[in-house]
C-alpha positions in Angstrom: 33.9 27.4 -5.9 31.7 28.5 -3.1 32.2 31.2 -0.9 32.1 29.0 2.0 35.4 27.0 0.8 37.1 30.6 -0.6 36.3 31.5 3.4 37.8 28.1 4.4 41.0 28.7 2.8 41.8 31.7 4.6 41.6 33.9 1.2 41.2 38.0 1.8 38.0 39.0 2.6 38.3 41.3 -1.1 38.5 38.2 -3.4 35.3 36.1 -1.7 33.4 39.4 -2.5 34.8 39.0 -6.1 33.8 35.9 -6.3 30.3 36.7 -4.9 29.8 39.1 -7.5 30.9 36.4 -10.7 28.0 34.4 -9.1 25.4 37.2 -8.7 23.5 38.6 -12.2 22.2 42.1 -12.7 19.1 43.1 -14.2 21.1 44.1 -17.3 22.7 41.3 -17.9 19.7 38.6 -17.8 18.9 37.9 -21.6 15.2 38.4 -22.5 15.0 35.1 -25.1 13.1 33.3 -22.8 10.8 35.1 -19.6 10.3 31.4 -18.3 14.4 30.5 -18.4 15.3 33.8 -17.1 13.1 33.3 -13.9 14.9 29.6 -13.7 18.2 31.6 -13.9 16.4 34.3 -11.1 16.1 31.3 -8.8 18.9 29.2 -9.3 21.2 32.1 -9.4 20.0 35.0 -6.9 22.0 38.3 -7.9 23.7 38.8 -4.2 24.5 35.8 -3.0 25.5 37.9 0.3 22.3 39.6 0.5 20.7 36.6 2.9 20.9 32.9 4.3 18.2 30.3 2.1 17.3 27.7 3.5 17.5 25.6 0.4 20.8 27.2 -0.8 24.4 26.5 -0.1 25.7 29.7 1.6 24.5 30.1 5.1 26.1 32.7 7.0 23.9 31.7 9.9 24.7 28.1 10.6 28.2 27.7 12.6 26.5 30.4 15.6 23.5 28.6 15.5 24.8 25.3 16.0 27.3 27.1 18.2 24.1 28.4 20.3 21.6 25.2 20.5 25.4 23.0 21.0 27.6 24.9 22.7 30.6 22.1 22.7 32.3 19.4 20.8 31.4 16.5 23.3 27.5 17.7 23.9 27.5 17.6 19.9 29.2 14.1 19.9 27.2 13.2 22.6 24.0 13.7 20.9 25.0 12.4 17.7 26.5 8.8 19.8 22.3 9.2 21.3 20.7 9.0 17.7 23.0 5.8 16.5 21.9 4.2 18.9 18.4 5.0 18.7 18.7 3.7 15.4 20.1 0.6 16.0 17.6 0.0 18.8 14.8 0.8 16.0 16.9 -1.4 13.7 17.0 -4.3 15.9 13.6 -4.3 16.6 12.6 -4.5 12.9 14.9 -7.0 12.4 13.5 -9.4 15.5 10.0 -8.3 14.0 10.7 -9.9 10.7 12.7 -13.1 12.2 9.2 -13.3 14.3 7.2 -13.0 11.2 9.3 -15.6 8.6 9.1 -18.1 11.4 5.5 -17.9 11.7 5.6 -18.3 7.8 8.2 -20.8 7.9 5.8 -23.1 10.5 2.9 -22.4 8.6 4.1 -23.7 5.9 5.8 -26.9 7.4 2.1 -27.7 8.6 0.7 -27.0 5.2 3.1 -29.3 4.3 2.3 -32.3 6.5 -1.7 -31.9 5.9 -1.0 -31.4 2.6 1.5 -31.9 0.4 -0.5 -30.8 -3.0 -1.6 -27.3 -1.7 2.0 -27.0 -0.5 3.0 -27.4 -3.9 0.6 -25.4 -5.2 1.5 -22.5 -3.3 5.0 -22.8 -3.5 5.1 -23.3 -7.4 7.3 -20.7 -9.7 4.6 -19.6 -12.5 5.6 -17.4 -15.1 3.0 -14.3 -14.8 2.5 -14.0 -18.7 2.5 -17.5 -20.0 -1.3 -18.4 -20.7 -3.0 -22.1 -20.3 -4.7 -23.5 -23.7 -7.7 -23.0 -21.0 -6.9 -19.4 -20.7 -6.4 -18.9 -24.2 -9.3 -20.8 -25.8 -11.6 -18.6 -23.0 -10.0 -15.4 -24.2 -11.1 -16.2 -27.5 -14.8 -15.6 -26.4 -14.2 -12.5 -24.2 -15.1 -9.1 -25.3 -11.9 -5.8 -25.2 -12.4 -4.8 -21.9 -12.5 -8.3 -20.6 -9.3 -9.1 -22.3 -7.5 -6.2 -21.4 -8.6 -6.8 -17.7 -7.3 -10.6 -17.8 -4.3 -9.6 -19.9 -3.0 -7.0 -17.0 -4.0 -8.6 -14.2 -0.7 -10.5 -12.7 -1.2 -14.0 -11.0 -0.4 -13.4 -7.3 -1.2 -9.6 -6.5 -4.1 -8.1 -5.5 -6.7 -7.5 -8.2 -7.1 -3.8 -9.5 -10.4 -3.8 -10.7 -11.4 -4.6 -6.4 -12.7 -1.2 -5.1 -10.9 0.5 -2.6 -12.9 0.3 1.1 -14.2 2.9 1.9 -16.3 4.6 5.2 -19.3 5.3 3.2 -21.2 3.8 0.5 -20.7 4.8 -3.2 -23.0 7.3 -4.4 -24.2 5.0 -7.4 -24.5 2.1 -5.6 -22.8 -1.5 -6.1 -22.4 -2.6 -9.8 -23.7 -6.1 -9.5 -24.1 -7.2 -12.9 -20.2 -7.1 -12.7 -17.9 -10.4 -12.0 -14.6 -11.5 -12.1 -12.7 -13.5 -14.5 -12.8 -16.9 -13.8 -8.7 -17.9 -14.6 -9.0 -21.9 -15.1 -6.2 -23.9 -13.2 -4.2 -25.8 -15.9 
């Protein structure tokens, strides 16, 4: 129990202290097995829960009169609160006609695709499994060195490819590695 909820139900002011003090530890009472677990058990547990408001705790003595100061009523607080739904459905709508926008572009793009053609429009709207392998693949993979392997091997059809560099404003400082290329996949 909390002190806030002992304070809520109208208890006397003797028996939230008493509670207080079950909560709080005192020097002599924190075991010295382990220095790292008693400074977990410092933080977790402060020993007066009274003594001040924490911003990451759960008693805050402060709260109610400074809500009470920045909102001095029920209906400015309601008001306020009625002000940021609907900023928030205003934001929501607008993502929502800013996707609708986007999958009909996709959705016309790829009605074209289909009518010039039909074979790419398969192509790009064909279910692959990302680990099965081609007898291409696998005869190819026989010939590969580790690194090349384990580069193929994690690389998932579809998403970007790790082993691109990230861009960057400047140059790298060793230059461009151009005895390096990318695995050729074969199309089965």
């Amino acid at each position: 129990m909390s002190v806030s909820v002992l304070k809520s139900n109208g208890l006397p002011f003797q028996l939230r202290g008493l509670v207080a003090r079950l909560y709080s530890t005192r020097k002599s009472e924190v075991s010295s097995s382990d220095p790292q677990k008693d400074t977990i058990r410092r933080y977790l547990y402060p020993p007066n829960i009274r003594n001040k408001a924490s911003p990451t705790g759960t008693w805050r003595p402060d709260v109610a009169r400074a809500l009470q100061r920045a909102i001095p009523s029920v209906q400015a607080h309601e008001t306020i609160e009625r002000a940021w739904l609907l900023h928030q459905r205003h934001l929501r709508k607008k993502r929502d006609a800013e996707l609708q926008r986007k999958f009909n572009c996709m959705r016309q793009a790829m009605q074209e695709l289909e009518e010039i053609d039909s074979r790419l429009f398969r192509e790009a709207n064909k279910q692959e499994d990302p680990r099965a392998r081609s007898l291409a693949e696998v005869e190819a993979m026989k010939k590969m060195s580790e690194p090349e392997k384990r580069a193929v091997e994690s690389r998932v059809r579809g998403l970007f490819p790790r082993e691109l560099r990230v861009p960057t404003d400047t140059p790298p400082k060793n230059g461009w590695p151009n005895e390096w290329r990318a695995f050729q996949r074969p199309l089965a």
